[in-house]
N, C-alpha and C positions, 0 to 999 in steps of 0.2 A: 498832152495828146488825149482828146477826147476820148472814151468806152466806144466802143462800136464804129469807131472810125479811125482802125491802128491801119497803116499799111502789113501786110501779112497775117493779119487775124486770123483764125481759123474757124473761125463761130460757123455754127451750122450752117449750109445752105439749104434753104426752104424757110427758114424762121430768119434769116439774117440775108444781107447780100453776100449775093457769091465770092468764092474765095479770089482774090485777085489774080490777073498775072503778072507777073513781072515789067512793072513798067505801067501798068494801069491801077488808077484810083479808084478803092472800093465806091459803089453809091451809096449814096447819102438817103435815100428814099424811102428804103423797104420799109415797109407798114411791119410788125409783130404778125405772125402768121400767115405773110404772103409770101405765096413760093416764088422761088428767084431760078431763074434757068437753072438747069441741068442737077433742081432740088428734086424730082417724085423720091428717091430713093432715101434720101436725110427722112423727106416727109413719111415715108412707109413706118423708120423707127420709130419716129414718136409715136405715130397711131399703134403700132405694136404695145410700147409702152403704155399706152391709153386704154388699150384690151387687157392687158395684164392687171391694172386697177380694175376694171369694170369686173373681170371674173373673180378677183382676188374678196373684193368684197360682197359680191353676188352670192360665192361660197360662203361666207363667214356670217352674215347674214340671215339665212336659209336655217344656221343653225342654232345661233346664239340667242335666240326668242324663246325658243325652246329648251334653254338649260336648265332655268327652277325647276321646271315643270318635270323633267327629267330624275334629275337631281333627288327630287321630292317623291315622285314616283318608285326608287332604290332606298327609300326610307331613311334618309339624312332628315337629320331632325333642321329647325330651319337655321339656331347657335352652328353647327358643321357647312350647312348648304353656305352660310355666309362665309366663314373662316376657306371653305374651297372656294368660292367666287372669288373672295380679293385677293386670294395666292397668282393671278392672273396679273393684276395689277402692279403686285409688289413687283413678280419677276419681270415686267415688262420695264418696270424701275429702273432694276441694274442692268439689264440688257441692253436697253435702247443705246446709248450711248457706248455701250462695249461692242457691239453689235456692227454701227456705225462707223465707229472708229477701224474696225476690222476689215470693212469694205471700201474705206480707204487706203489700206494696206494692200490688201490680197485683189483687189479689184473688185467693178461692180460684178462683172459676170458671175465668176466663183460663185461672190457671197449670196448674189439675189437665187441662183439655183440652189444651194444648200439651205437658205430659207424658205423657200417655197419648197423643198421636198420633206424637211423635219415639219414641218407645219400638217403637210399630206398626214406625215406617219399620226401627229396628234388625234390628226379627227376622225384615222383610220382605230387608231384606240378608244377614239368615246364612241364610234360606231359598234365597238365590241364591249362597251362596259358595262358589266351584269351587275356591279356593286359600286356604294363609293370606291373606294379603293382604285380600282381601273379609271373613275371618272375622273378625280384627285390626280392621277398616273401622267393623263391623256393631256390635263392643261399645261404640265411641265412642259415638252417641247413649243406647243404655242405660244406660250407665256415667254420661253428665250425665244422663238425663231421666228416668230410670226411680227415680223418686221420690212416685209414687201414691199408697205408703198412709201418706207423710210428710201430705202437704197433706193427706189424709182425715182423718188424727188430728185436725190442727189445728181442722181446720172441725168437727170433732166437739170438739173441748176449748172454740172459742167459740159452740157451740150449748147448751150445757149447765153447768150448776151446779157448782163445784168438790166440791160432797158426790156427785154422778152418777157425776162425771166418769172414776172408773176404774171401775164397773159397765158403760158405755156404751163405754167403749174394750177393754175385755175383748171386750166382745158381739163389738166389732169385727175383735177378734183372732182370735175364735173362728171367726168365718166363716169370715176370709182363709187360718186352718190347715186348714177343712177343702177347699180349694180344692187346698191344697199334699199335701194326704193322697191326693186322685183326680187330680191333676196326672198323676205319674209313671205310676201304672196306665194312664192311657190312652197316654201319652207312649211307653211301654214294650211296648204290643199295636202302635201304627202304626210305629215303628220297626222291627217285622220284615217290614213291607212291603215291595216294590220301591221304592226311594227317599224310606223312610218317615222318616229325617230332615228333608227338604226339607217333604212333605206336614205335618212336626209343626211346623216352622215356620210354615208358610203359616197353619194353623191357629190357631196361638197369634198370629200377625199380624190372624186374624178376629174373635179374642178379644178382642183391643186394640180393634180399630175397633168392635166390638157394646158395649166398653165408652164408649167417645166418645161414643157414638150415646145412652147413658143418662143421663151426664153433661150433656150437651148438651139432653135431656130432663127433666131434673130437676127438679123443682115446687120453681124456686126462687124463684116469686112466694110461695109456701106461707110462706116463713123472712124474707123479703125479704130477700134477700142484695146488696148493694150489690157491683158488678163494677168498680167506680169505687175509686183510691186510698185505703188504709182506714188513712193514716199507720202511724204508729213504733207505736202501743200500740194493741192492737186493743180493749181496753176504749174508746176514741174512736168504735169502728163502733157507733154506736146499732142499724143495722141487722142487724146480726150478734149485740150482747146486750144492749143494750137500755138497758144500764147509764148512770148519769148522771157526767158527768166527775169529780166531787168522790166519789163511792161508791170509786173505784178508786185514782186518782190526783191527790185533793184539789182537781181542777179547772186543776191546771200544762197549759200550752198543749200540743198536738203537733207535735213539730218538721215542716214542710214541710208542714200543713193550717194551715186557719184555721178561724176560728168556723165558716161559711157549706160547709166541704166542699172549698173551692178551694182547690187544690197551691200552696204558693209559692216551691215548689223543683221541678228536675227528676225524674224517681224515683229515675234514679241518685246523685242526692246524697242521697235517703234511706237510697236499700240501702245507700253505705257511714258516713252514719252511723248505722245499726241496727248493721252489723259494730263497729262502735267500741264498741257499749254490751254488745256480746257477748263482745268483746275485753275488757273488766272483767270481765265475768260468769265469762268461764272465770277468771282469775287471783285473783277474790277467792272469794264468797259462794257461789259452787255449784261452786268446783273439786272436793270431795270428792264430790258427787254424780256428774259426769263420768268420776271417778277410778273410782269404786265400779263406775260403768257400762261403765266397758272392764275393769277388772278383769274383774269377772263374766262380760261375753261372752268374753274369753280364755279364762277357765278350763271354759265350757261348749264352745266351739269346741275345745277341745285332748280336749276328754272325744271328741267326736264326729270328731274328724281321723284317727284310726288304729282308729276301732272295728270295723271288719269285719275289718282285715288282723290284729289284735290277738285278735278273739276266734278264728279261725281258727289263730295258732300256740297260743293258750293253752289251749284247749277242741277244736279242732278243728273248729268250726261248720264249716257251708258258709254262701258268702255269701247263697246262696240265704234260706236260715232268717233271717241275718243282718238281709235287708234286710223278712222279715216282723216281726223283734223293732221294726227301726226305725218301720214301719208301724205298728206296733201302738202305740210310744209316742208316738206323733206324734198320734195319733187321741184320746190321753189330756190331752195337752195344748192337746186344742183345746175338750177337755170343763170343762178348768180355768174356761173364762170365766166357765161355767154357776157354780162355786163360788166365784166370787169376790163375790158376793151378803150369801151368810150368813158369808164370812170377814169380809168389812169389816164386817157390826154386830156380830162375835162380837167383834174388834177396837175397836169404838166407831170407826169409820171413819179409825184412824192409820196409813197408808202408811206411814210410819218405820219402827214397829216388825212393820207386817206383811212390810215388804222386808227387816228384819233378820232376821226368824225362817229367811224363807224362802233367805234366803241362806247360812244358818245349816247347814237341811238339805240345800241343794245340797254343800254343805264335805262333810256326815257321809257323804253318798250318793258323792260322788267317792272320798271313801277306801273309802267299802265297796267299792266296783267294785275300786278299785286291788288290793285286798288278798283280792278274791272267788276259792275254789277252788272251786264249782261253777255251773252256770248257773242254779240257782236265786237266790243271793246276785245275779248280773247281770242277771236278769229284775226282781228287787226294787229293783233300784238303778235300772233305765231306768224302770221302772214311774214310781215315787217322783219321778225326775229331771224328768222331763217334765211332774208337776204343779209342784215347785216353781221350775224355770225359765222358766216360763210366767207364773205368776204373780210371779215376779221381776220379768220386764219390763215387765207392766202398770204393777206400782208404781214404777218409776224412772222412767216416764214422768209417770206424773202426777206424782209427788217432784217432778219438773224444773219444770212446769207451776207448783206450790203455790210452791214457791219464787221462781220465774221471777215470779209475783206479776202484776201488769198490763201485765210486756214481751211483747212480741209471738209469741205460740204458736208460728206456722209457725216462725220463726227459730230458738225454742229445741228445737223434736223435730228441726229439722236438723242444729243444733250437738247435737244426741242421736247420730245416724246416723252424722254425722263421725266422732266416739268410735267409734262400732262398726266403723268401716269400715280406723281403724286395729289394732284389733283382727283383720280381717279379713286384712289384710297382713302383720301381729304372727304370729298364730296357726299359718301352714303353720312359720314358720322356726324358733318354738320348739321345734312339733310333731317335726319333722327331727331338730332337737338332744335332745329325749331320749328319742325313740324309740333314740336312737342306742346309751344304756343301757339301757333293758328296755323290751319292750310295755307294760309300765305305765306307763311314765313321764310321756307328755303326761299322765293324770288324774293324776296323784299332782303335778305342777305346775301345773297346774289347783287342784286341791285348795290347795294352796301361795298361791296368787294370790287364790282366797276365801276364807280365813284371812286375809290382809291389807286386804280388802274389810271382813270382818266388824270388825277391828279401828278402820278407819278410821270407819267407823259407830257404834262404838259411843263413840270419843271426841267423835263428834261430837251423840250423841243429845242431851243436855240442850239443845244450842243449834238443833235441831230437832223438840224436845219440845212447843212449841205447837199448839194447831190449825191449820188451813190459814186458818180465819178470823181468828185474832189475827193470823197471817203478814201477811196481804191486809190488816188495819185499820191495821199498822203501816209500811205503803209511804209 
């Protein structure tokens, strides 16, 4: 039986055809993104969820340009100001995946309000920090909680159809970048206020709570979202897809539910045996996935770690110019979601080979940079970078997803995040080491790291050459 063509599916209406009735055969037609009768209400959630990224990173944003600066100003010498920046990094490490794992237990609802209100309390602390100390204080809750558009994915990967599912999560990308695009512009007018750090805290602390407040409001009788324990496989949630236990998982029990919905375990003896099935995950069947995905974020973080100081000895720029070049590719990649439509049918909808192209181009784009003597060749190269980076990360999410098959979503975009976060910690120390031999050197190892990405990919293409639904029939 086909993805997207079960009789009784439950897949969204607005993004999917409507839910059948009894006796009638779903259409075959609906386009990704077109509303299907009696969908405005499905379609309000998403947009909901679409508004939740765009503020979530418009806050964060606004203030995260302004930490050295901060930081440096409280007289942390720069040895501290560094040891407090990657404490961010680290904790988002452990978190991501515990985090994730959690809100497939306890629900999306719970967990997305508790992390968007511990995130508030953070930035309501660096709003108030006189000293390191306080500032140090204030990344602990961000660094575990600040995991919003982990759980959004998810809840977006189990409201929708694996054929949707990266048109719908692009959408979703696209929002939250353009949040991150107007972030810093206004971050960077109230900073030159009298104590306009403090005010762009407080701000982005109002940000957080206006997000609560829609969360919290959310027509989530609209989806009927079950806030109640939704076990180890979220294919289990009838209420979330609708799906029937044998369609996903052949009808095998869920460990710590029962038929009727009742836990027969604590939650914590679920979250760690979800971590035990994830703890396979990484070591067998989707290590080259995980591989490919920290690859990749290395080699785009080392492109972007020395770029203003770089273009300024190689060209000359002012950082000024510098940080409109960044604006402007930033603004490109938020445009990418819009094309990620006609790429996947020009594609026949295979993430595989659209994440190998594109990682493809990122490799070509990294050595043009490396190797660029004018600002034209750099303008061409961030232009280009910033679509196919963008569209990189859509598909490795869903790759994770397609593969990941009927284990539970939130766990797997968090063991995603983990990946990146060591990337995050990875990235400055490379950056250091070879900047140490030329301005070019982070891209041109960058470059280095997806060439090793594309190759891992491509010996792995035939055993990831099925569709997503042969994938899913053979669980």
């Amino acid at each position: 039986m086909e993805l997207g063509h079960r009789p009784g599916s439950g897949s969204v209406p607005g993004l999917t055809a409507a839910t059948p009735k009894p006796g009638q055969e779903p259409s075959e037609g609906a386009e990704a993104g077109t509303p299907a009768p009696g969908a405005p209400r499905h379609r309000r959630f998403l947009l909901c969820l679409y508004l939740v990224g765009f503020l979530d990173l418009f806050g964060v944003s606004m203030v995260v340009p302004l930490l050295s600066l901060h930081v440096k100003s409280l007289g942390a010498s720069p040895t501290v100001a560094g040891i407090v920046g990657s404490s961010y990094g680290i904790l988002q490490l452990f978190s991501s995946t515990l985090v994730g794992c959690w809100s497939d237990v306890t629900g999306r609802r719970t967990s997305l309000l508790v992390c968007i209100l511990f995130s508030a309390l953070g930035y309501l602390i660096l709003g108030a920090s006189t000293n390191v100390f306080l500032f140090a204080l204030a990344r602990v809750p961000v660094g575990i909680f600040k995991h919003t558009l982990t759980i959004s994915r998810a809840l977006l990967s189990d409201l929708v159809s694996e054929k949707e599912r990266p048109l719908v999560i692009g959408q979703f990308n696209t929002a939250s970048s353009v949040g991150f695009i107007l972030g810093p512009m206004v971050g960077g007018c109230l900073t030159e206020l009298d104590g306009g750090f403090y005010l762009t805290c407080f701000i982005c602390f109002s940000v957080f709570m206006l997000n609560a407040g829609l969360v919290w409001l959310f027509p989530w009788s609209d989806i009927k979202v079950n806030s109640t324990k939704n076990g180890l496989l979220l294919s289990k949630n009838r209420a979330l897809s609708g799906k029937t236990d044998c369609e996903v998982q052949e009808g095998s029990p869920t460990p710590g539910s029962t038929a009727h919905g009742k836990t027969a375990g604590l939650p914590w003896t679920e979250v760690v045996s979800t971590l035990r099935v994830i703890r396979t995950l990484l070591f067998s069947d989707m290590w080259d996935i995980f591989l490919v995905r920290l690859l990749m974020a290395v080699a785009v973080m080392l492109y972007y770690s020395n770029f203003v100081l770089a273009l300024e000895e190689r060209f000359g720029v002012s950082p000024k110019t510098t940080g409109y070049l960044i604006s402007y590719s930033s603004a490109l990649g938020a445009l990418a979601g819009f094309a990620l439509g006609p790429i996947m049918r020009l594609y026949g909808r295979d993430c595989h080979r659209i994440l190998l192209h594109a990682n493809t181009l990122t490799f070509l784009l990294l050595l043009l940079y490396s190797a660029a003597r004018t600002m034209a060749a750099v303008v061409l190269s961030s232009t280009l970078l910033s679509f196919s980076s963008a569209i990189g990360r859509t598909c490795i999410t869903d790759l994770q997803l397609t593969v990941g098959g009927a284990r539970a979503s939130g766990t797997l975009i968090g063991v995603g995040q983990s990946v990146t976060a060591v990337g995050r910690i990875a990235a400055p120390l490379l950056s250091g080491v070879a900047q140490e031999v030329s301005p070019c050197g982070p891209p041109s190892l960058g470059a280095a790291l997806a060439l090793v990405a594309i190759f891992i990919m491509s010996l792995n293409n035939p055993r990831r050459g099925g569709t997503g639904s042969d994938r899913l029939k053979s669980e």
